[in-house]
C-alpha positions as CSV (number, residue, x, y, z in Angstrom):
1,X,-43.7,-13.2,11.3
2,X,-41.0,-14.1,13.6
3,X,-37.8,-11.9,14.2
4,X,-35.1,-11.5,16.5
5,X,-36.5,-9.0,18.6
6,X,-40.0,-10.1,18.5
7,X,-40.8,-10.9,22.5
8,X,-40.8,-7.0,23.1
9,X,-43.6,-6.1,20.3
10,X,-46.9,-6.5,20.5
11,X,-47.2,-6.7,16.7
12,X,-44.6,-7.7,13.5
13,X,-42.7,-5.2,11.4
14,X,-45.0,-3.2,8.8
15,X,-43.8,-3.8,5.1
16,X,-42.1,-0.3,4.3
17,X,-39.7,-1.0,7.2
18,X,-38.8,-4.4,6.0
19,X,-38.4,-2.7,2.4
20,X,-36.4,-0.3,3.9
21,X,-34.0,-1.9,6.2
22,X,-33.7,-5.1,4.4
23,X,-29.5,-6.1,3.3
24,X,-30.0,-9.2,2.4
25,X,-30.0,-8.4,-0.7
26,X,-26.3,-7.0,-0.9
27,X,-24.8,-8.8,2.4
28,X,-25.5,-12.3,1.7
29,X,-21.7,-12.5,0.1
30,X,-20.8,-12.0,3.7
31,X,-22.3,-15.9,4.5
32,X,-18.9,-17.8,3.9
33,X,-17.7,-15.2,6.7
34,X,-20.3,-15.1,9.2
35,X,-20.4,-19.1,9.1
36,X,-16.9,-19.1,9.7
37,X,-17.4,-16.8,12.6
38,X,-20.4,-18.5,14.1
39,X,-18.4,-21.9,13.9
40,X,-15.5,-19.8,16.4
41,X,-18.2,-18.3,18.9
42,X,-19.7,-22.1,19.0
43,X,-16.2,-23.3,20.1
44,X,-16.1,-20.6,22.2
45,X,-19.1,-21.4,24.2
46,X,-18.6,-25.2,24.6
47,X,-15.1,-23.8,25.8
48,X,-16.7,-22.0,28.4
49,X,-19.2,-24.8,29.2
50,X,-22.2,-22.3,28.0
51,X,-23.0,-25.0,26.0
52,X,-21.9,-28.9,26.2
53,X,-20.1,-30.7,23.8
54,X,-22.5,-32.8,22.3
55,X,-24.8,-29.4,21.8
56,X,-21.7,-27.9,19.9
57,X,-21.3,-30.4,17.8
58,X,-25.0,-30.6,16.5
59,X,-25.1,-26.9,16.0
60,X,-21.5,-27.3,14.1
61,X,-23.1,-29.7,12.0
62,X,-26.0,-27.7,11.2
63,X,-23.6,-25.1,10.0
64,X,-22.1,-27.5,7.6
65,X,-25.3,-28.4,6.2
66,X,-26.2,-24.2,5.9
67,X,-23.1,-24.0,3.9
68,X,-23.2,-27.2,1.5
69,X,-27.1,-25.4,1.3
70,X,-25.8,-22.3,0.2
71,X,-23.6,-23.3,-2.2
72,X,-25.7,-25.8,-4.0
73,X,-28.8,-23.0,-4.3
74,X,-30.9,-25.2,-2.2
75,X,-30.8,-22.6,1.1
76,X,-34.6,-21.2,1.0
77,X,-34.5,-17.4,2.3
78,X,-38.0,-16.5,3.7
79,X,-39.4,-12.6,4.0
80,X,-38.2,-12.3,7.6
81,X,-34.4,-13.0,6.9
82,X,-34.0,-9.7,6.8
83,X,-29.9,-10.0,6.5
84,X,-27.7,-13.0,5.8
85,X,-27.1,-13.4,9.4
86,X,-30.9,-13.1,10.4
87,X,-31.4,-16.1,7.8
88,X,-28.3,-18.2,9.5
89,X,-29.1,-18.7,12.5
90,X,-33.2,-18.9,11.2
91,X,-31.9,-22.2,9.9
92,X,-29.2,-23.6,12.2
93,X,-32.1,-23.4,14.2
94,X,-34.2,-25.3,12.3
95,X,-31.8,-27.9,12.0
96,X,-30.6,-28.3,15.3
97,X,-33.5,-27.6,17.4
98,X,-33.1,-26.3,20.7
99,X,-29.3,-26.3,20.6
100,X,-29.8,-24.5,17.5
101,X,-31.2,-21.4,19.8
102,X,-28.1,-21.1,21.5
103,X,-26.3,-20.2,19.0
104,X,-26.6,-16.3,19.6
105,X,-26.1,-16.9,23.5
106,X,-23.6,-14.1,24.3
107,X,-23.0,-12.4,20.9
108,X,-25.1,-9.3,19.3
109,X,-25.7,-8.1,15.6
110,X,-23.3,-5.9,16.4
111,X,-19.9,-8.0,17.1
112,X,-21.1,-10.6,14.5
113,X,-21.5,-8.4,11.8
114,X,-18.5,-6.5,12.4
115,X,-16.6,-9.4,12.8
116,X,-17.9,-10.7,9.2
117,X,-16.7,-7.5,7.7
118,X,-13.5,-7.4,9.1
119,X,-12.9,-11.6,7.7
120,X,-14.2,-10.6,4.7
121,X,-12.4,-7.2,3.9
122,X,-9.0,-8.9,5.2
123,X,-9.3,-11.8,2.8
124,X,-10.7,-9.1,-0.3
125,X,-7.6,-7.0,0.3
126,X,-5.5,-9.5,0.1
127,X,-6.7,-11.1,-3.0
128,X,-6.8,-7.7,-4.5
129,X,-3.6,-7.2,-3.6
130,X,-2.4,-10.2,-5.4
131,X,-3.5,-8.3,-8.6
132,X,-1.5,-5.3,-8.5
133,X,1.2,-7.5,-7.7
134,X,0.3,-9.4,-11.1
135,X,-0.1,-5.8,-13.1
136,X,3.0,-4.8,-11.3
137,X,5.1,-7.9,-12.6
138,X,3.9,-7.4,-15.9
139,X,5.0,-3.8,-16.6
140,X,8.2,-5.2,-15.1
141,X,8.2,-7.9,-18.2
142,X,7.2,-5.0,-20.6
143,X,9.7,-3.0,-19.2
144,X,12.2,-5.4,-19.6
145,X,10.8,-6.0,-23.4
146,X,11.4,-2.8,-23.8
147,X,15.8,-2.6,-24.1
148,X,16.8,1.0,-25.5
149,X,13.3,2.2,-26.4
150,X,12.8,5.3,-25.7
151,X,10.1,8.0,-25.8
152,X,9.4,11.6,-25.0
153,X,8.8,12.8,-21.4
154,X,6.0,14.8,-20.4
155,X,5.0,18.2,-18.6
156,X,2.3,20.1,-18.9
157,X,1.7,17.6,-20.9
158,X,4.2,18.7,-23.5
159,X,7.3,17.2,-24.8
160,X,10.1,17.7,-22.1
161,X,13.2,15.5,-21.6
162,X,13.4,11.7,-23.5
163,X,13.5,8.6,-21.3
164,X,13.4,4.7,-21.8
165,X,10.4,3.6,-22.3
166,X,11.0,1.2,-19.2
167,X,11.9,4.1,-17.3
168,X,8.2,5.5,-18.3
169,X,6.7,1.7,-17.5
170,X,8.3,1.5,-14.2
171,X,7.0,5.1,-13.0
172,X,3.4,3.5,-13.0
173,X,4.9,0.0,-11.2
174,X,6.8,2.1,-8.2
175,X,3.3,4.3,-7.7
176,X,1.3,0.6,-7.8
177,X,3.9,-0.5,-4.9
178,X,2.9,2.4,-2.9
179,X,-0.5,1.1,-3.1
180,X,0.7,-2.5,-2.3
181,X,2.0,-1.0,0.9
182,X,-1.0,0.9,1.8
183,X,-3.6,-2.5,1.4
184,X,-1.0,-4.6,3.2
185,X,-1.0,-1.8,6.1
186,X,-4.6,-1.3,6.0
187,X,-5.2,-5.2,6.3
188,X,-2.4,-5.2,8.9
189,X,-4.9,-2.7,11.1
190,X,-7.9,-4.2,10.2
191,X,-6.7,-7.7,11.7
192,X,-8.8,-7.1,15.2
193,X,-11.7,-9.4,16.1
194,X,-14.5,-7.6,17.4
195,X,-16.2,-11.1,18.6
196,X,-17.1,-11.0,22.2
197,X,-17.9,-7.3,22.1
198,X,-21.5,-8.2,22.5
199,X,-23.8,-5.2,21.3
200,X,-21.3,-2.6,23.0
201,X,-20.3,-3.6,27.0
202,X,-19.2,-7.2,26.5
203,X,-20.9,-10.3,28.4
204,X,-21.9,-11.5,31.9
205,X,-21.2,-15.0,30.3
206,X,-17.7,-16.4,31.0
207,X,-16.8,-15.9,27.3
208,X,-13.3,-15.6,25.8
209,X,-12.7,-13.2,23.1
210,X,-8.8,-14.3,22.9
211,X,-10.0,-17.9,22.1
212,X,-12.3,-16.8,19.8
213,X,-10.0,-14.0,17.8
214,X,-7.1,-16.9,17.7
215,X,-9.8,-19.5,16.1
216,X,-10.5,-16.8,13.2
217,X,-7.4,-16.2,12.5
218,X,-7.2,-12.9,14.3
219,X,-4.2,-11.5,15.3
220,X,-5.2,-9.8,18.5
221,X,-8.9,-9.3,20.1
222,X,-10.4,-5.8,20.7
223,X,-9.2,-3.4,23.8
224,X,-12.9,-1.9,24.0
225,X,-16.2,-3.2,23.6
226,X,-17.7,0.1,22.0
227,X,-15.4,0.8,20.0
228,X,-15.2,-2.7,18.7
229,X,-19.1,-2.5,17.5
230,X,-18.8,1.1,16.2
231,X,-15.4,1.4,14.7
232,X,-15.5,1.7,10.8
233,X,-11.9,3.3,10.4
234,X,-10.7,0.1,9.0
235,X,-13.8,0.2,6.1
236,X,-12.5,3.8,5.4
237,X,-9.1,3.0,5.0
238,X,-9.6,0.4,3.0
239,X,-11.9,2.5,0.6
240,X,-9.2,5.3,0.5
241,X,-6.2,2.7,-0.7
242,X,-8.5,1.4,-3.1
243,X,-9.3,4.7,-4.2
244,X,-5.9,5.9,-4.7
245,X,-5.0,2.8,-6.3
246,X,-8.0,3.6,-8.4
247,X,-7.1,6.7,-9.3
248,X,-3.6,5.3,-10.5
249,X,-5.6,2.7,-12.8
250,X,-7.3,6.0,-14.0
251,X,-3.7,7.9,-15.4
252,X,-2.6,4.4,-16.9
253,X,-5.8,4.4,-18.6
254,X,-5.6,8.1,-19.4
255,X,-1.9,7.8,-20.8
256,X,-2.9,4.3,-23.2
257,X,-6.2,6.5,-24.4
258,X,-3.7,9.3,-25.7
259,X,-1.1,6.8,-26.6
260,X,-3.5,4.6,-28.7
261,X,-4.9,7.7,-31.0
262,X,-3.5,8.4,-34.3
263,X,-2.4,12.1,-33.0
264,X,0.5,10.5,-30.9
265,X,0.5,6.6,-32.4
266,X,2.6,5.5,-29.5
267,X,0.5,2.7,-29.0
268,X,-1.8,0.1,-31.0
269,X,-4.7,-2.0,-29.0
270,X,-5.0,-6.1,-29.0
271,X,-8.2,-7.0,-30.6
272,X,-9.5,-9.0,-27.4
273,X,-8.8,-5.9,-25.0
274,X,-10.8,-3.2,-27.3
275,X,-13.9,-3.0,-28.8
276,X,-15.7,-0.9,-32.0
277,X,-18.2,1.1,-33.2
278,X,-21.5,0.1,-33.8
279,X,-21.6,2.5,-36.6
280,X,-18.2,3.6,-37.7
281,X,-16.4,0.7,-38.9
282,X,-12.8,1.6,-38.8
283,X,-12.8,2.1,-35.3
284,X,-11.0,0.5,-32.3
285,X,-11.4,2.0,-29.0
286,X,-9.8,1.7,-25.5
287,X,-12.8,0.8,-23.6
288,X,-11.4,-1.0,-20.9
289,X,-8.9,2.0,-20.2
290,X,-11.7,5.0,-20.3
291,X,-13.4,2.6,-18.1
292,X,-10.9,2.6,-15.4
293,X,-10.4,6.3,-15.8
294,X,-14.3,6.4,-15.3
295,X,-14.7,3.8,-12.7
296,X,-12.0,5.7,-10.2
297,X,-14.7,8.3,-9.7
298,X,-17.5,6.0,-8.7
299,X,-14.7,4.5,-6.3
300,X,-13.9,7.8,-4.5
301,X,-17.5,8.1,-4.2
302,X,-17.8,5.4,-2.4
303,X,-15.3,6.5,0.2
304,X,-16.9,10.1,0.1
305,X,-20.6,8.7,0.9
306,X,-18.8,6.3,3.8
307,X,-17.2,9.4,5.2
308,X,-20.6,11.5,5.5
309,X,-22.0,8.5,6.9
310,X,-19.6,8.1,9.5
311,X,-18.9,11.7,10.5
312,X,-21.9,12.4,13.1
313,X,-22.3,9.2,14.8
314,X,-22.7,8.9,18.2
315,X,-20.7,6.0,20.6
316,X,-21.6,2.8,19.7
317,X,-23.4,1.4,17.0
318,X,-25.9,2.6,15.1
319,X,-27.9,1.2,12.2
320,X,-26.2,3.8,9.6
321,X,-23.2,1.7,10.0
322,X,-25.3,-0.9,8.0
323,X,-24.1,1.7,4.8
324,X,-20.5,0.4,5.1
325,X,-20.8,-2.4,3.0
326,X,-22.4,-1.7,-0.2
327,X,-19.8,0.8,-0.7
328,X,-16.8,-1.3,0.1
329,X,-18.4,-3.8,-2.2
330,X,-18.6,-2.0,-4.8
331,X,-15.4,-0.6,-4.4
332,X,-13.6,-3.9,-3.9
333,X,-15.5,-5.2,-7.2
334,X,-14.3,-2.7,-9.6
335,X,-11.0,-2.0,-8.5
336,X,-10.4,-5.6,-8.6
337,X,-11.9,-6.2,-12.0
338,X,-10.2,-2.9,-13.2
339,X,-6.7,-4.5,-12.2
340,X,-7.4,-7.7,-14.2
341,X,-8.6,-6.1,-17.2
342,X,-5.4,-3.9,-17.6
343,X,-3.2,-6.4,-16.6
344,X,-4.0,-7.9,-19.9
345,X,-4.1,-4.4,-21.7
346,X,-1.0,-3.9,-20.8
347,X,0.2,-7.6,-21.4
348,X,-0.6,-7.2,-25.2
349,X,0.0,-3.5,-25.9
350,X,2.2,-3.0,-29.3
351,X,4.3,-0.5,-28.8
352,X,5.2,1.7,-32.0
353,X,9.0,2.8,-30.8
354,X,10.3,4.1,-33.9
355,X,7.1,6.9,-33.5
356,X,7.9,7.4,-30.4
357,X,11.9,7.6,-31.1
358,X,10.8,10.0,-33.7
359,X,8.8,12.1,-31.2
360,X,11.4,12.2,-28.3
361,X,14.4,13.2,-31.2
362,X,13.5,16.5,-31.6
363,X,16.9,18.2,-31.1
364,X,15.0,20.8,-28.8
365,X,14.2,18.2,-26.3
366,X,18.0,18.5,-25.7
367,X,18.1,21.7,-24.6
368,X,18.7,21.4,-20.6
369,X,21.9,18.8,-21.6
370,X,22.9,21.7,-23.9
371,X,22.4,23.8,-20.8
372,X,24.4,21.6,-18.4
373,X,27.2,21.1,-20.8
374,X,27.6,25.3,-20.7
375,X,27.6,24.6,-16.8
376,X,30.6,21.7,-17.3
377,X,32.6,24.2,-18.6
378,X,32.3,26.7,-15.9
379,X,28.9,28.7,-16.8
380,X,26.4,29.5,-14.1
381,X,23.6,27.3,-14.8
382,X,20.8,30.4,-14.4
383,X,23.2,31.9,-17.1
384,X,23.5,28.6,-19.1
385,X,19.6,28.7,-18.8
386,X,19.3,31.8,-21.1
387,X,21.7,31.0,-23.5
388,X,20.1,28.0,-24.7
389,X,16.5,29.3,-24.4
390,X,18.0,32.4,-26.6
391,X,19.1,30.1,-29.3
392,X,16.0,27.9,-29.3
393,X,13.7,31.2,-29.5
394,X,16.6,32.7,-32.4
395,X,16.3,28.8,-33.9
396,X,11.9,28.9,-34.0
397,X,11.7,32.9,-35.4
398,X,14.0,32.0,-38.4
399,X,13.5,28.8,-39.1
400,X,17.1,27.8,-38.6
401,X,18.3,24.0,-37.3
402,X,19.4,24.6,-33.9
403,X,22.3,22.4,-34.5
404,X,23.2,24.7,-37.0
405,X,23.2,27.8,-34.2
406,X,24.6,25.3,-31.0
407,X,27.2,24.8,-33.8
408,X,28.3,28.1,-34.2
409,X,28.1,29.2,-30.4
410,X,31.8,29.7,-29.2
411,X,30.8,27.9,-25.9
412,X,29.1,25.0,-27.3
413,X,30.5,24.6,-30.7
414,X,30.6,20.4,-31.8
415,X,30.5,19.2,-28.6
416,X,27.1,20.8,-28.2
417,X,25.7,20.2,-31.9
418,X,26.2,16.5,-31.0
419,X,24.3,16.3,-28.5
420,X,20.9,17.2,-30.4
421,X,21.5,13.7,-32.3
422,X,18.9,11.2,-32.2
423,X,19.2,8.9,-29.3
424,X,21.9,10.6,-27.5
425,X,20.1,12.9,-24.7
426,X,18.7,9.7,-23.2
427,X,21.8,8.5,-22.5
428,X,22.9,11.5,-20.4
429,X,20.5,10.5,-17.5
430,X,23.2,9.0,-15.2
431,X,21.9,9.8,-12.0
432,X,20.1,7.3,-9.7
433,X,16.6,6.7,-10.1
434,X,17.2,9.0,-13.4
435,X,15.9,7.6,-17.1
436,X,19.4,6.7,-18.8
437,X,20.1,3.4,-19.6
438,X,22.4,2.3,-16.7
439,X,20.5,3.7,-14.0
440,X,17.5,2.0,-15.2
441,X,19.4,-1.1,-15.5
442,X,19.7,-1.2,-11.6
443,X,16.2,0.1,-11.7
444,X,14.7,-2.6,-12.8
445,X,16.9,-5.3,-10.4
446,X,15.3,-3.1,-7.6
447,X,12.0,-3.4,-8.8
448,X,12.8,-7.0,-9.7
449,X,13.6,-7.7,-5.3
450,X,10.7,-5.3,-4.5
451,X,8.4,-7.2,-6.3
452,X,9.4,-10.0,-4.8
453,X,9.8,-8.8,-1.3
454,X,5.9,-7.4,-1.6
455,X,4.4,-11.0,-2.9
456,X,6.1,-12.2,0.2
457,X,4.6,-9.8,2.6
458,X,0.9,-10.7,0.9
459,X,1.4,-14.3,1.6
């Protein structure tokens, strides 16, 4: 059996290290990419006059035909394609005859497949991407939906202050933009060809890695050969953003799980984005939220395993680096199939509002306005503080309303009892950024413009 290394051994590769070191298996998805990058370095060497025109242009060819090959299912693998790139050029060469052996003339394992991961994770981050943008847009929609809806905030998780119910919506879209700006960053850094970097010191060959980075799309080239084949920063960062974003799919899905059950009854599922019990017929579960909850710690596995991979390796490449992808796969697949999946959850969630009006008007959840209106007229607000945590404590031992006892405080009086009305504490949040209705008005216009400015920068 033939390899790419076979003129220095005597004898082929035993079985259990084919078993072992075999990717073809999971880095075949990378053949769109490494086609694209072989068609560059091709250009690249008839530009340098490694290879004549005519010779190009028959080798180009046969990477057509690989493609159209691949894509129909016609492409026959064979047991020494040990990875997608191995089985490339196996066939280029095969098509094109001897031009089709200079296809690797100047270019290692190393640059190519670093180069390959680098197209591939800047195109996967982008469409990803694209889907928190499409999650994002529709909480804005919901949150819009929403008008004077309002629900109970949460600490500790226990009832705190109420807020709009967009107010709540938008909390989850503003974190999502964070992670919108860490992809677009991380894409930003990643945008470095490594092609031309040869196996770490570069080439003898008259080869131009400028040309070839500009041909891919690149925007610049590498500074230095061996960090170029050895650098994986860029498959880290990318598997931390997704992780974080992961772990913010994971408190959505967290928050509709509570929401949905009968114990809080914010929330009721659509048919099409739950499922039931094989045995109990009544029920209707949130498995596509417990599954992104679930899913966000296989993800930040993923970037834990890369990170013990990485941590010991010697300058330049070595062949643990062939661990980077399975990970970032996996990663990339979930995360993006976790966005989708709530993005319809979300799109078809039935809000219950007057159960979560009821839960957010208990006249306790008033008590800090109670507090600051003691502090309008004059009293220290550490002062305030205790006054209206006295009368809450004096309200819960007797069993009295506490409107009844706000009423009859000679610093609160009706002014105070007022306040502990349904629907009026939500109001009271005037401050910018806050959960009243007229700062979440300009909220949402903010959003609106980020939103937009975002899908801009993703192109």
């Amino acid at each position: 059996m033939s390899t790419l290394w076979h003129g220095r051994f005597e004898g082929g590769p035993s079985d259990e290290l084919l078993a072992f070191t075999v990717s073809l298996g999971y880095d075949r998805r990378l053949a769109g990419d490494d086609l694209a990058g072989s068609r560059a370095h091709v250009r690249g060497l008839a530009r340098a006059g490694i290879v004549t025109d005519e010779e190009a242009g028959i080798v180009l060819a046969a990477l057509d035909r690989v493609e159209d090959e691949l894509r129909s299912g016609e492409f026959a693998f064979e047991r020494s394609d040990e990875d997608i790139h191995t089985a490339i050029e196996r066939r280029v060469t095969a098509l094109a005859g001897p031009p089709g052996a200079k296809l690797h003339t100047g270019r290692s394992r190393n640059d190519q497949v670093a180069t390959d991961l680098r197209l591939w994770a800047r195109r996967e981050l982008g469409a990803i991407t694209t889907r928190v943008l499409a999650l994002q847009r529709t909480l804005l929609e919901r949150a819009r939906d929403a008008g004077p809806a309002y629900l109970p905030g949460y600490t500790h998780l226990q009832r705190a202050q109420p807020v709009l119910l967009a107010h709540h919506l938008l909390a989850h879209g503003w974190a999502l933009a964070r992670d919108v700006d860490r992809l677009v960053d991380c894409r930003r850094r990643l945008d470095v060809s490594p092609l031309g970097a040869g196996a770490l010191a570069g080439s003898s060959l008259p080869l131009d890695p400028d040309f070839t980075a500009a041909e891919l799309g690149f925007a610049g080239r590498f500074e230095n050969s061996l960090d170029a084949v050895s650098d994986r920063d860029f498959v880290a960062e990318s598997l931390f953003a997704l992780s974080l974003l992961s772990i913010h799919l994971s408190r959505m899905g967290e928050e509709i799980i509570l929401w949905a059950t009968d114990e809080f009854g914010f929330a009721r599922l659509d048919d099409a984005y739950s499922t039931g019990s094989s045995m109990m017929p009544q029920k209707k579960n949130p498995d596509i939220a417990e599954l992104a909850r679930g899913k966000s710690g296989r993800v930040i596995g993923d970037l834990t395993g890369l990170l013990a991979t990485l941590k010991g390796l010697p300058l330049s490449y070595n062949r643990d680096l062939q661990e980077d992808k399975e990970p970032l796969f996996d990663a990339a697949d979930q995360v993006g199939r976790a966005l989708s999946a709530m993005t319809g959850l979300y799109a078809t969630l039935a809000f219950d509002v007057e159960r979560m009006q009821a839960a957010a008007d208990s006249p306790y959840a008033a008590a800090t306005d109670l507090a600051e209106l003691l502090v309008e007229r004059g009293v220290p607000f550490r002062d305030a503080h205790a006054m209206v945590g006295a009368l809450v404590r004096d309200s819960l031992e007797r069993h009295v309303p506490l409107a009844e006892l706000v009423e009859a405080h000679p610093d609160l009086g009706a002014d105070g009892a007022a306040l502990l009305e349904p629907g009026q504490a939500v109001t009271r949040r005037t401050t910018p950024g806050g959960g009243g209705p007229d700062a979440v008005a300009v909220q949402l216009e903010r959003f609106a413009r980020r939103l937009d400015a975002d899908a801009s920068r993703v192109g």
